[in-house]
C-alpha positions, 0 to 999 in steps of 0.5 A: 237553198230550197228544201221541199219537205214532207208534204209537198211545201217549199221551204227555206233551208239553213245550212248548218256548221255539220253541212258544211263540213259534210259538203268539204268531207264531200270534196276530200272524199272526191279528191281521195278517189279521183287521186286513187283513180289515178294512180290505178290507172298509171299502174295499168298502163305501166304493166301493160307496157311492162315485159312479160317473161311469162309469155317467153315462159308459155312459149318456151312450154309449148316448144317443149310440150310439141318436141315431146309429142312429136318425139313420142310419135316418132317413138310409138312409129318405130315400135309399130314398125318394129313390130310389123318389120319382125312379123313380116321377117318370122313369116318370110322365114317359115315361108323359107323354112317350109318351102326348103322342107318341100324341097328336102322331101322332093330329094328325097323321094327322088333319091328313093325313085333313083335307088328303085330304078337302079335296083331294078337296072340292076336285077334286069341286068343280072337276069339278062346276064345270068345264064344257066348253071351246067348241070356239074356246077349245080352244088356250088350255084345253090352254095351261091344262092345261099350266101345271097339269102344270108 
């Protein structure tokens, strides 16, 4: 071997018992990684075939993630229309209730209109009907008038 040294000059080498051994550590040491590559290798390739119960596992998550919030949709849904449907209901009933109010006052004023026009049927009747008192029973048409104002 040739061994160019410090400045530049070629000289001869020996090769000593320490090189040597060095040079075969060398080897064993390349073997050593070259069997450990190996086997780093053989593992991978042996997971990557491996069945992964994880991505069953992530699935089967996910499946369950979805069902959850498709069922809390499905509950925030009924509440809202829970909540409107009862809204509209207590409006629909005031609605009713005023509008039956309205109709109560209208009977009312109509009775009212009814007893005044009968009141008034009635004395005109009574005026038409009424005659003169003869002037012998003028004491008992006063007693009359007088149970009348009592």
């Amino acid at each position: 071997m040739r061994f160019i040294g410090l400045f530049g000059k070629k000289r001869d080498r020996v090769e000593t018992s320490t090189e040597l051994d060095l040079a075969g550590a060398d080897e064993a040491l390349e073997q050593a990684l070259k069997n450990f590559r190996q086997s780093v290798l053989s593992w991978s390739e042996a997971e990557f075939g491996r069945a992964r119960p994880a991505a069953k596992t992530v699935r089967q998550r996910s499946w369950r993630l979805a069902a959850g919030w498709a069922l809390s949709m499905v509950l925030v849904a009924g509440s809202v229309s829970g909540g409107v449907y009862d809204h509209h209901r207590r409006t629909e009933m005031a609605k009713a209730a005023a509008a039956a109010q309205a109709a109560e006052r209208q009977r009312a004023v109509a009775e009212q209109r009814a007893r005044e026009d009968e009141e008034d049927l009635l004395a005109k009747v009574d005026s038409d009907v009424s005659k003169e008192v003869p002037s012998a029973m003028e004491p008992l048409a006063q007693l009359m008038a007088e149970d009348d104002i009592r």
